[in-house]
TORTITI-611351 format. One record per atom (N, C-alpha, C, CB): x, y, z. Coordinates in steps of 0.1 Angstrom, whole numbers, plus 5000, padded with zeros to 4 digits. Glycine has a CB too. Layout:
REM TORTITI-611351
XYZ;...
END
This chain:
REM TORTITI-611351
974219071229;975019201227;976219171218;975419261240;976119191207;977119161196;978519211195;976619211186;978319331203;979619441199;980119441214;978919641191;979619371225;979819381235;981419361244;978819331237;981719451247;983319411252;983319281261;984019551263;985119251266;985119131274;984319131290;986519101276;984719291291;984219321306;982219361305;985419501312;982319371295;980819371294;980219241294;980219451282;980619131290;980019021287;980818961301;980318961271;981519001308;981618931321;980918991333;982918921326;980419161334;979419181340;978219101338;979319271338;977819081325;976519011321;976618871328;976418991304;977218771327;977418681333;977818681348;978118641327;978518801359;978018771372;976718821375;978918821381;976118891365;974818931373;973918801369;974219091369;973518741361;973018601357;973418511372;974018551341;974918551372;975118441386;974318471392;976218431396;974718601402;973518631410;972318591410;973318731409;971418611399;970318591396;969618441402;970318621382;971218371397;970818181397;970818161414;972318041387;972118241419;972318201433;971118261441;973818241439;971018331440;969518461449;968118311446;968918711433;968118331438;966718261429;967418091442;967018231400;968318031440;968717931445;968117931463;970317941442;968818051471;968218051483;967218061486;968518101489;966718151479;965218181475;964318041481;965018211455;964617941467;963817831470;964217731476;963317791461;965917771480;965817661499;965517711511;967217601505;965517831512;965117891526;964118001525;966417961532;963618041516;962518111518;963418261512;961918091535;963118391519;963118521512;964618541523;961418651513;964118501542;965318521547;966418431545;965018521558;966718351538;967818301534;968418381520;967418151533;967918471519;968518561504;969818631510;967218711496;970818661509;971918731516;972818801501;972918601528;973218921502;973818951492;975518931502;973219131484;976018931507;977218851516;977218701512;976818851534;976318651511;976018511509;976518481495;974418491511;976018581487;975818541472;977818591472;974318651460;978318701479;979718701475;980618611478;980318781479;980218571488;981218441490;981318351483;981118371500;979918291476;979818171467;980318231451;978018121466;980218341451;980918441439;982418391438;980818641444;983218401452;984418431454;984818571458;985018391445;983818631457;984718801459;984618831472;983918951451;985018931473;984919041492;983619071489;986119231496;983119091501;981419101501;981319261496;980519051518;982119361496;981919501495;981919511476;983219601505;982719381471;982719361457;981119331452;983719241454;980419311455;979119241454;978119391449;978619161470;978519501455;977719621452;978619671440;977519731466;978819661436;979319721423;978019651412;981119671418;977919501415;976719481406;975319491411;976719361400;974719521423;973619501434;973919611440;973619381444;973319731443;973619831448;973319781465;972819941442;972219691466;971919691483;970519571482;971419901490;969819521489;969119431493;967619451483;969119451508;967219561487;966319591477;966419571460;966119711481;967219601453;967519601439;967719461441;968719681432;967919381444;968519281448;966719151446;969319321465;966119201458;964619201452;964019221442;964019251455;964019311436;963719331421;964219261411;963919451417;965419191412;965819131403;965319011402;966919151402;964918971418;964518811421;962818801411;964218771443;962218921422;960918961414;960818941395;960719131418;961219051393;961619071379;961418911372;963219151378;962918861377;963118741370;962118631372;964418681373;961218641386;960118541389;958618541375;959518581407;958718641378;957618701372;957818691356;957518871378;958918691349;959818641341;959218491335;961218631350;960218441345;960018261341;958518231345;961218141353;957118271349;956218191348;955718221340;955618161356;955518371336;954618401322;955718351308;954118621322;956918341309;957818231298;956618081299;960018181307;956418041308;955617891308;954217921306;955817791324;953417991310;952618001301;952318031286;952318041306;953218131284;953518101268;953717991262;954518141265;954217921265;954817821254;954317771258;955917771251;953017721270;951917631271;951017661265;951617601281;950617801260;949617851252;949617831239;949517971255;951017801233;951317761219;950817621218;952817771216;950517541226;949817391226;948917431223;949617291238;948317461235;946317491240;946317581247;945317391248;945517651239;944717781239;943317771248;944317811224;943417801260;942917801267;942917841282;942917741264;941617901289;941817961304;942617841310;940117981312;941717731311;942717591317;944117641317;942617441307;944617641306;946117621302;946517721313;946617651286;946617831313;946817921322;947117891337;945817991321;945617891335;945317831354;946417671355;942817771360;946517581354;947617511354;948917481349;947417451353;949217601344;950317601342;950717701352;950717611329;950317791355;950617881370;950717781384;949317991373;949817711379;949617631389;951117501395;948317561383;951417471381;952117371387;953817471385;951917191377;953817591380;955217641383;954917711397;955717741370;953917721402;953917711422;954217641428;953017701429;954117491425;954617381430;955717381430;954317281427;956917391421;958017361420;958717491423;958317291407;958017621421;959017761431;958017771440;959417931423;957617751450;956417781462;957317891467;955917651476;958917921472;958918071475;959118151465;959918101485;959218141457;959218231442;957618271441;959818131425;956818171446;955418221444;954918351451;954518101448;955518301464;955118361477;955818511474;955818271491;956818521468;957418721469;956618711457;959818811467;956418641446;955718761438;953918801441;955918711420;953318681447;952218701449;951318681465;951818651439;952118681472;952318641488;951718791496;954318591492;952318791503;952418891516;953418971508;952918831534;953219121508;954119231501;955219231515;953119411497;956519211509;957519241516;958019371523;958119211510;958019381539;958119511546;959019591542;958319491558;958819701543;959919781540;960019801524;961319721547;959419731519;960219711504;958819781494;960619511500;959119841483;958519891474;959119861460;958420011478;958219801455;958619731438;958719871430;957019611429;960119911423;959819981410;959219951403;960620011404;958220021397;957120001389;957620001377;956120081389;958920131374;959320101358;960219931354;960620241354;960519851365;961119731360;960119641366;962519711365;959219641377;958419531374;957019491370;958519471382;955819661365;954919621358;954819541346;954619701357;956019581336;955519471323;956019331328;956319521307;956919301333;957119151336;956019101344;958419111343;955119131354;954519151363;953019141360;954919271368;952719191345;951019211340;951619101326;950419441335;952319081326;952818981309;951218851308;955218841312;951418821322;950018691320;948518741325;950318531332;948618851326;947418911328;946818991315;947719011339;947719031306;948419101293;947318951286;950819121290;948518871288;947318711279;946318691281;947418561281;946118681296;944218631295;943418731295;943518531307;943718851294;942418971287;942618961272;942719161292;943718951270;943418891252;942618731249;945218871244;943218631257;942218531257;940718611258;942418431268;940418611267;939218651276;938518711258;939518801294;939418851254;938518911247;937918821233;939219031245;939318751232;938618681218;937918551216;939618671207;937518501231;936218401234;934918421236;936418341243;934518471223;933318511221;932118401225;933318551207;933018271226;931718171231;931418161247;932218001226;932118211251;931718231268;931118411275;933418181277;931018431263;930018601267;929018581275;929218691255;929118691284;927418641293;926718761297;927418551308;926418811289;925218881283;924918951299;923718771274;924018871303;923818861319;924218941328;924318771324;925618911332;926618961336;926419091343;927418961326;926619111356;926419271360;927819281360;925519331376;927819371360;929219431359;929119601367;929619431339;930319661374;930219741381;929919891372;931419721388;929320021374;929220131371;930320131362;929020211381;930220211351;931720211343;932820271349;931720291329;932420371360;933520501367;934120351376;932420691381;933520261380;933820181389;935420121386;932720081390;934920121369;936120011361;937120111354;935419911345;937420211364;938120361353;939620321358;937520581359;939920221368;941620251371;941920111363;942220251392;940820021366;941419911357;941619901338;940419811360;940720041332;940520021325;941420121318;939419991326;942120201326;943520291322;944920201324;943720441335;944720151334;945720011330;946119941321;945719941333;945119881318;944819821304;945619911296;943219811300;944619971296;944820091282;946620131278;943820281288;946920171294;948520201292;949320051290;949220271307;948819911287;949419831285;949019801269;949219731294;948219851265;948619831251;946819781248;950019691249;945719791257;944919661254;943619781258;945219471264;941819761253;940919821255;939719731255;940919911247;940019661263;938919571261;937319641270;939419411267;936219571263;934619631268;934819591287;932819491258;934019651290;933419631305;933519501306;931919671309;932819441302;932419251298;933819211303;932019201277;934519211293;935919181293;936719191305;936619241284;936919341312;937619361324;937119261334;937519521329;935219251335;935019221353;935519061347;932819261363;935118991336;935518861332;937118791334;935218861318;938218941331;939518911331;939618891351;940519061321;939219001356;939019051370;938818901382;937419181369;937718851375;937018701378;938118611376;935618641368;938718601370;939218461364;940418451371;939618441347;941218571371;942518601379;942418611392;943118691376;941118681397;941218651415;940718511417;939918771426;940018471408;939918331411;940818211408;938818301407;941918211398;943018151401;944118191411;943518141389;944618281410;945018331426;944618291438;944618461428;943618341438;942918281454;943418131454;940918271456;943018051443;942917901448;944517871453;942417781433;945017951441;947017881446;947417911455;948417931439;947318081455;947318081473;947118021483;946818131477;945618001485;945217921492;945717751494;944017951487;946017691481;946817561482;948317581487;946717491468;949217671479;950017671485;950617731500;950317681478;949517811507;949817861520;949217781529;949417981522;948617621526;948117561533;946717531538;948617591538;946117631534;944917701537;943417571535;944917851525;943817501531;943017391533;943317211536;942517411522;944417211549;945117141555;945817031545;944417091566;946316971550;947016841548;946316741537;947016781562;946616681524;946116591516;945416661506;945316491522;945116781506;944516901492;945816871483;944317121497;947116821485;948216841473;947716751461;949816781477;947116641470;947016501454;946016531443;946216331459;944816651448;944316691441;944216851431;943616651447;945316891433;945517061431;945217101416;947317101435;945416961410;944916991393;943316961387;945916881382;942916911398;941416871400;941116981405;940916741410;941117061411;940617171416;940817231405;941017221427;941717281404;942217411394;941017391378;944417381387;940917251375;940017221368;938917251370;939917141366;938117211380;936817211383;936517391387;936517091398;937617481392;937617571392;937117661377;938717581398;938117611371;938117671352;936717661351;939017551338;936217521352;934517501341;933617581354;933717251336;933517611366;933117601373;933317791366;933417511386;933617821364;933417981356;933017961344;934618071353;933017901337;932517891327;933617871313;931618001327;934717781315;935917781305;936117691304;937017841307;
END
């Protein structure tokens, strides 16, 4: 912001704090260690100072969200500028799980009680790597499969208005293919990172994720 006053560019900068300290508890204590009291004290302000930038707990969420959702489709990007590929995707989600496991967990975990995501601030940050691999998906003409059943078209009518309101129209083919790839990288991270297949699955989490990829056909 170029033209931006002093007090504008120091709002900009406590809410950034925020962002780092929230994001901070976030991944030492989980979602109940988030405290906007918490974040004023480490601020320095009176904790009733804290809502002038955070209205209340929930916005507060959205911003963690927002920004999560943020920084991993940023790392897939610029891993996709290497290699171009489903792989790339699926492990690079993969290993920014490892290193935020509760950042993983609010954006793609158990939906938080009480709480409802504004859709106008967190669909596009939210669909950004989903946005990529239906564009991958569409322009890998070498893995088409003809074959392929795919659901009644009325079946594919909410997914395929979605799309559409994101910018993208891809064939039937494309949706149940995009649909596959993503419940099936999901599931696995999930699944690794909630434990779900005990103790000693960590040494191999990129072996999987692999064998997963070709094991669809990518």
């Amino acid at each position: 912001m170029t033209n931006s006053t002093p007090r504008q560019r120091a709002r900009l900068e406590t809410e950034a704090q925020i962002t780092r300290i929230g994001n901070r508890m976030l991944d030492d204590d989980g979602l109940d260690g988030v405290s906007l009291r918490a974040i004023a004290r480490e601020l320095g302000i009176v904790s009733s100072a804290i809502y002038r930038y955070v209205k209340n707990r929930d916005e507060l969420l959205t911003i963690l969200i927002r920004d999560a959702f943020t920084s991993i489709a940023d790392d897939v990007d610029e891993a996709l500028e290497h290699n171009t590929s489903v792989l790339t995707v699926g492990v690079t989600m993969l290993a920014w799980s490892r290193r935020h496991p509760n950042r993983w967990a609010l954006i793609y975990g158990t939906p938080v009680p009480d709480y409802q995501a504004p859709r106008d601030e967190t669909v596009i940050p939210g669909t950004r790597i989903m946005v990529t691999l239906t564009t991958l998906l569409s322009q890998s003409s070498v893995h088409q499969t003809p074959n392929t059943q795919v659901p009644p078209a009325h079946a594919l009518d909410v997914l395929r208005e979605g799309l559409r309101e994101l910018g993208l129209e891809p064939d039937d083919q494309v949706i149940m293919r995009t649909v596959t790839v993503w419940a099936a990288i999901i599931g696995l991270i999930n699944a690794l990172r909630f434990g779900q297949f005990g103790p000693g699955i960590e040494l191999v989490e990129d072996e999987l994720m692999q064998g997963l990829v070709s094991t669809l056909g990518y």
